[in-house]
N, C-alpha and C positions, 0 to 999 in steps of 0.2 A: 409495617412501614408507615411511618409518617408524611403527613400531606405535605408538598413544597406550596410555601407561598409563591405566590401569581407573580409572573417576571413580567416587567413593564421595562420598553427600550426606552424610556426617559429618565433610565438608570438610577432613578429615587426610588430603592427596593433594595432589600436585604441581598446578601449574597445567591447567586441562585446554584440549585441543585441541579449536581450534573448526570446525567446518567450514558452509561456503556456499551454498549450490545454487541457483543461478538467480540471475547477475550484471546485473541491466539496470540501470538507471536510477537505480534507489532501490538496489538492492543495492551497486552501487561503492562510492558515498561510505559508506555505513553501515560497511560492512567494513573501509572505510579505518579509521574511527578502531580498528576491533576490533585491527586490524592495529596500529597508533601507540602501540595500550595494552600490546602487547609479548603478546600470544596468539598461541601457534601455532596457524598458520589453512590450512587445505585448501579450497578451491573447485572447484566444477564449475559451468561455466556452457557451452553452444551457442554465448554470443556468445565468439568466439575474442578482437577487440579487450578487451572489458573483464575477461575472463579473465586476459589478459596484462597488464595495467594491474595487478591483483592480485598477480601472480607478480614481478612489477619491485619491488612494496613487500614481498617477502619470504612472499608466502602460496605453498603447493604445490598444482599441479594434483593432480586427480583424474581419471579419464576416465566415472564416473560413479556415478552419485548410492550407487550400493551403495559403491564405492572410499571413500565419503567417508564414508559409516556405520561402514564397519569402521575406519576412520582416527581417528573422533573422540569425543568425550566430548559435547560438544553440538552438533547436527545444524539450524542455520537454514535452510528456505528460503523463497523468495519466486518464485511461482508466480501465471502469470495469471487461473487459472479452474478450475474444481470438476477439468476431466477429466484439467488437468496435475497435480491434487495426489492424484487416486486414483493416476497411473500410480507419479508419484513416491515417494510413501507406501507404495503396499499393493502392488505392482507386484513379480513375482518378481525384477527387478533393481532394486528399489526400498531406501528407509532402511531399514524397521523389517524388512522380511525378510533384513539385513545387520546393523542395528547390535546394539552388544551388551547385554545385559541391564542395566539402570541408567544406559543413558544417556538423553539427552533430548534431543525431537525438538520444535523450535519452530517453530512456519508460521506466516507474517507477511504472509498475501495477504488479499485481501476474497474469502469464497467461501462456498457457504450453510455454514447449521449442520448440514443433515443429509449432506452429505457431510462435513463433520467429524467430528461426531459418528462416522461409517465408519471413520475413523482413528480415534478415541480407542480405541473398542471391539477393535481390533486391536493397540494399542498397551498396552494393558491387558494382552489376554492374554499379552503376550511379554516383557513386564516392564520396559516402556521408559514412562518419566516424558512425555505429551504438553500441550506449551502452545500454547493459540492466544495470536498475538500481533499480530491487524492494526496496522499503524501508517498514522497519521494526519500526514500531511504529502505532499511532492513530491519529484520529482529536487532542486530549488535550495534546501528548506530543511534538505534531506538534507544536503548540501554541509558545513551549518555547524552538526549533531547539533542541527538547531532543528526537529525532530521529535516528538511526543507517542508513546505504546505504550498500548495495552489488551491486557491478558492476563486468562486463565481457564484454568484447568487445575488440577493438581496444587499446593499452596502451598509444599511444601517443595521442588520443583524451580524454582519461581518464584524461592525465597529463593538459589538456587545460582545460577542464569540472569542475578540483576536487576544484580551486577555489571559483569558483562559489558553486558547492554543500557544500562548509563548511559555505556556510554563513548560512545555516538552518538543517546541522546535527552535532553532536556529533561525528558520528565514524565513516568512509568510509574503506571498507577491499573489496581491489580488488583483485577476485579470479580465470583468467583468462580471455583467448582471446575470447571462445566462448559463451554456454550456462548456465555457472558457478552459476551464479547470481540466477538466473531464478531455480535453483534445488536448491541452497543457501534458497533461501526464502521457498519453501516447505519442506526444513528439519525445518527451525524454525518453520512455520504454525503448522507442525505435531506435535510437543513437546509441542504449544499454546494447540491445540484442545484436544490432550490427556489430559493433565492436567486439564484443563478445566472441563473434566467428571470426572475426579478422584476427583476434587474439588466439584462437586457437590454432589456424591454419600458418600464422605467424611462429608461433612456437616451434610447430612441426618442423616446420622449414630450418629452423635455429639447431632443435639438436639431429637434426638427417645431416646437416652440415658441417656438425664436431664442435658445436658449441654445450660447453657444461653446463646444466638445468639451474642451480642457482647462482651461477655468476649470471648469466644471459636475463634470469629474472630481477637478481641485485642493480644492474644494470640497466634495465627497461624503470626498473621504481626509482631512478638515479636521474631518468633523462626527464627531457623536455616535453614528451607525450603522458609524462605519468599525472593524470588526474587524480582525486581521491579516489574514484574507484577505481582505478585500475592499480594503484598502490594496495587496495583492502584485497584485493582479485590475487594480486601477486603472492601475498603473504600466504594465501591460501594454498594456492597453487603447487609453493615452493614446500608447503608439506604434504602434497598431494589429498588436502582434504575438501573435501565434497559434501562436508555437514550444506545444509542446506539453508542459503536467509533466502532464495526463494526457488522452488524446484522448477524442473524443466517443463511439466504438465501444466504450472500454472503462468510460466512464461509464454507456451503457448497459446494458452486464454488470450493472455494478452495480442501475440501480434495476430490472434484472429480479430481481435480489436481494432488493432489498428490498420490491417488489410480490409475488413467494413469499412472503416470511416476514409478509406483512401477511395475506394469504389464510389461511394457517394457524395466524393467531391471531387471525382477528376482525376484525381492521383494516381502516377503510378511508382510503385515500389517494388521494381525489381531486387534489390539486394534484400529486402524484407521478405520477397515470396520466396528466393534460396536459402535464408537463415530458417525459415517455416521448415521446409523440405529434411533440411537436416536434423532441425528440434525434434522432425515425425519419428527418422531413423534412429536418433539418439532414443527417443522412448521406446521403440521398435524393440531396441538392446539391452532392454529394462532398465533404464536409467532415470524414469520420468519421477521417481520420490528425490533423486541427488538435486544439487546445487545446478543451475542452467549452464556453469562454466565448464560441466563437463563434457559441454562439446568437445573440448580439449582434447580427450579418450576419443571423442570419433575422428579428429583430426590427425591423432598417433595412429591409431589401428590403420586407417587408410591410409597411410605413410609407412607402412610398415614397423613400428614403432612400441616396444613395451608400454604397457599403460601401465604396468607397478609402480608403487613409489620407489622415488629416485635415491639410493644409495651413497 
């Protein structure tokens, strides 16, 4: 693996070298386009498949997360939860104990603020630029950079970074210096997971009623309440499939997310701690690998209601 020349924010420097850490789902196609827009790009990811999917479009492995620090000018990763981003992060084979002074290190998972927050404060001392950057979308809108970003961090490494991030989202709204981002995403999570249950308990009630499963769905993607996600929700629904852009286990992650940061600011979130409740039962029923919309099925069952696909 070849050295990346030194990235300097006074943007008088050769293109800089990207590198990936944590290839799942959302990470593939993102990286594709980083890949397509002509950035040398290094990856490390566990999944060997989509690691190689990467190296086929021209990116270089790394064999770990330090490998790709000392390799690159901007360090993304995507990480499922608080204790893969300490290890990754602050971790004596981790980024910021490898990368080098002035570069910047972007994390693009949903994970609380106060272990963020762990990282900035490290990342501070060592002279490395950090952006939080959850993104708001799935594997399929991934696909087609029809994905939204929230950042917070540093502004001037934002202004270096936001390049690079338009080549695979849609919309970037930067919302300050510190942990902005990172409660950005947990207020969209929380209007996802709600609705989500009202969409399920709503359905029920439609065919207990005598209403036909895809007219009633043709017709909710027709009105005035239909967002893109609930138009992407519908489509799915209307063939009863349950492939997963994000399962119910890791939905839950989240609104234990967001029930912390409610606790420690005051908040209260009732309709958030009975979506919880039922997320539990819906895993209870072994449901926690499917899609989070499968509330759905616990909303029929308790209804009395077939959960087969609709005929």
């Amino acid at each position: 693996m070849s050295t990346a020349k030194p990235f300097d924010l006074s943007g008088r420097v050769p293109i800089p070298v990207i590198a990936w850490i944590g290839a799942g789902r959302m990470g593939v196609p993102l990286a594709s386009f980083i890949l397509k827009a002509g950035y040398p790009f290094v990856v490390c990811s566990r999944n060997v498949a989509n690691r190689e999917r990467l190296v086929a479009q021209g990116a270089t492995a790394a064999a770990t997360p330090a490998d790709c620090a000392k390799a690159a000018d901007i360090v993304f990763a995507s990480l499922p939860d608080d204790d893969a981003l300490r290890k990754v992060a602050l971790g004596t084979e981790g980024v910021l104990a490898h990368a080098r002074r002035g570069a910047i290190f972007v994390e693009t998972s949903t994970v609380s603020a106060e272990v963020s927050a762990e990282v900035d404060r490290e990342a501070s001392r060592l002279g490395i630029a950090y952006l939080r950057m959850p993104i708001s979308g799935n594997a399929a809108s991934a696909q087609h950079g029809d994905v939204s970003v929230f950042i917070s961090g540093p502004e001037p490494a934002w202004s270096k970074v936001k390049p690079v991030v338009q080549t695979f989202s849609k919309a970037q709204s930067y919302l300050g210096s510190a942990e902005q981002a990172r409660y950005m995403k947990l207020v969209a999570n929380a209007i996802i997971v709600s609705t989500a249950q009202a969409t399920a308990e709503a359905l029920a009630l439609g065919r207990k009623a005598g209403l036909e499963w895809d007219t009633m769905l043709d017709t909710l993607a027709h009105s005035t309440i239909a967002s893109p996600w609930l138009k992407a929700k519908l489509a799915l629904l209307k063939q009863r499939d349950f492939t997963p852009t994000m399962t119910t286990r890791l939905i839950l992650k989240d609104i234990d997310l967001m029930l912390a940061a409610a606790q420690a600011n005051g908040v209260e979130m009732p309709l958030t701690r009975v979506t919880r409740e039922l997320m539990c039962t819906l895993m209870e029923e072994g449901h926690g690998e499917e899609d989070y919309m499968s509330i759905v099925k616990l909303a029929e069952k308790r209804s009395g209601l077939s959960t087969d696909r609709m005929e």
